[in-house]
C-alpha positions as CSV (number, residue, x, y, z in Angstrom):
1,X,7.0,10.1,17.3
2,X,4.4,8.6,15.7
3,X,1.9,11.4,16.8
4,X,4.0,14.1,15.9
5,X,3.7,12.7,12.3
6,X,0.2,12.8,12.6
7,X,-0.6,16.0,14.1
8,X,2.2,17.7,11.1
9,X,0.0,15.9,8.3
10,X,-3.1,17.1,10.4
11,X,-1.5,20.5,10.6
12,X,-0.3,20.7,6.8
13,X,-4.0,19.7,5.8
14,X,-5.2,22.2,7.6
15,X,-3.1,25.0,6.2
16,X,-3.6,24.0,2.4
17,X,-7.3,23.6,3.2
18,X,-7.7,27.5,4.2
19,X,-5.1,28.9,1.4
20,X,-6.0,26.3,-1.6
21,X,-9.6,25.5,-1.2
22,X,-10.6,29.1,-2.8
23,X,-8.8,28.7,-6.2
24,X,-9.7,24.9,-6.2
25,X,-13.3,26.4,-5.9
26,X,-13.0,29.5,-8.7
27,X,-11.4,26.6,-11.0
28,X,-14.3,24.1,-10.7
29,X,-17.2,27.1,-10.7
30,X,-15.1,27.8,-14.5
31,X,-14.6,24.6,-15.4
32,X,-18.9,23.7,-14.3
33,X,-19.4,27.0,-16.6
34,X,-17.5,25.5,-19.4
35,X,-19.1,22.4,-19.5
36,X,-22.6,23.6,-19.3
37,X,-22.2,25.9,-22.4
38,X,-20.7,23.1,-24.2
39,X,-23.5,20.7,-23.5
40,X,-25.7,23.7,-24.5
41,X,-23.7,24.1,-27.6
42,X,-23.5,20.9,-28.4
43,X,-27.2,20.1,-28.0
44,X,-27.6,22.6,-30.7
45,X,-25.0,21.8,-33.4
46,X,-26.0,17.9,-33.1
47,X,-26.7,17.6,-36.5
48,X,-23.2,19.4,-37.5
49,X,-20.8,16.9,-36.7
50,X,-17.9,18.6,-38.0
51,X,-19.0,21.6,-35.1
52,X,-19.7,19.3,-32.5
53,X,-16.3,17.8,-33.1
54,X,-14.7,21.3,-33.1
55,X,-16.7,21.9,-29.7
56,X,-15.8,19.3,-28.3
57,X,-12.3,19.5,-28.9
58,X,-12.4,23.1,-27.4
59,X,-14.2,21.7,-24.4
60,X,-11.3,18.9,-23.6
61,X,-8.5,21.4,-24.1
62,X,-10.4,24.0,-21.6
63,X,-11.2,21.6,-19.2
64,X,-7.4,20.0,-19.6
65,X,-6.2,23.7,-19.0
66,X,-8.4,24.6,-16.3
67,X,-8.5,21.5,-14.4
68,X,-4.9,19.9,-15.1
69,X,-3.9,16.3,-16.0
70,X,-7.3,14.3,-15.5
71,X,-8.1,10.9,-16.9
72,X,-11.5,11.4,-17.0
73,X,-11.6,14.3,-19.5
74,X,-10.9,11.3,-22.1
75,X,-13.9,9.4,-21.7
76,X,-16.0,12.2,-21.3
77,X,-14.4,13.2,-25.2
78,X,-14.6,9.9,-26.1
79,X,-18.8,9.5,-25.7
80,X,-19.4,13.5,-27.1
81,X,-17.5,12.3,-30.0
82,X,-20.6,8.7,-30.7
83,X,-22.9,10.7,-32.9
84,X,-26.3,11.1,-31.2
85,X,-25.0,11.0,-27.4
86,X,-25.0,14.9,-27.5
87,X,-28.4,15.2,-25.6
88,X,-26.6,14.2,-22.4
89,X,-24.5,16.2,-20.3
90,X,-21.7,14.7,-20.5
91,X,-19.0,17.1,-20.0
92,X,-21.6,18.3,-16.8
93,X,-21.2,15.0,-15.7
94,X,-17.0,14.8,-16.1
95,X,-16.5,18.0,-14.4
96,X,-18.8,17.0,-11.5
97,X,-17.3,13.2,-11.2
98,X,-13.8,15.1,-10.8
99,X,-15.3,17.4,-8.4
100,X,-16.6,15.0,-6.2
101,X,-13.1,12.4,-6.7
102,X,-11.1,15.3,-5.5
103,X,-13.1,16.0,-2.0
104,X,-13.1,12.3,-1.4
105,X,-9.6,12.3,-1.9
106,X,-9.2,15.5,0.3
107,X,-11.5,13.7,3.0
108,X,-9.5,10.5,3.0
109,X,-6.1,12.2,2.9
110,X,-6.9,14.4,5.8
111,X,-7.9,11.6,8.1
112,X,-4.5,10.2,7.5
C-alpha cells in the first residue's frame, strides 16, 4: 500500500514536471527581465528618490503579479527603498533566491 502511494506521488511529479515546468520557466525568464531593468533603472535614478521609489513600487507589484504570493519580494522592497543601496542588484538577487527555493522545493518534494 505503502508503495502504491509512492509510485502515485512519483507518478504525479512526473506529470506536473513535463506540463508545468515550461510556464514556470517563461515566468521566471520575465520576472529575471524585470528585475534586471529595474536594477538598471534604478542605478540611474539613484539620486531621484521620489523615481526610485516609484520604480521600485512598479518592480514589487510586477514581480508579485508575475511570480505570485512570495515573502521574499518584501525584503527585496524593503533594502531598494534604504537610500544609497541602489548600486546592488537587489531585485536580481530576489528573483534568483526564489528561483533557486522553488527547484529545491521541487527536488525535495519529488523524492518524497
Amino acid at each position: 500500500m505503502e508503495n502504491r502511494i509512492i509510485d502515485s506521488h512519483a507518478q504525479i511529479n512526473h506529470e506536473m514536471s513535463d506540463h508545468s515546468s515550461r510556464p514556470f520557466r517563461t515566468r521566471f525568464a520575465i520576472a529575471l527581465a524585470v528585475a534586471t531593468v529595474s536594477d538598471l533603472v534604478s542605478l540611474g535614478a539613484e539620486f531621484v528618490p521620489p523615481v526610485q521609489w516609484a520604480v521600485d513600487l512598479a518592480t514589487a507589484s510586477l514581480l508579485f503579479l508575475i511570480l505570485g504570493r512570495r515573502w521574499a519580494i518584501l525584503p527585496g522592497l524593503i533594502a531598494e527603498a534604504i537610500p544609497g543601496l541602489a548600486a546592488f542588484p537587489f531585485w536580481v538577487l530576489v528573483v534568483l533566491s526564489i528561483i533557486l527555493y522553488d527547484q529545491t522545493g521541487r527536488k525535495s518534494y519529488a523524492a518524497i
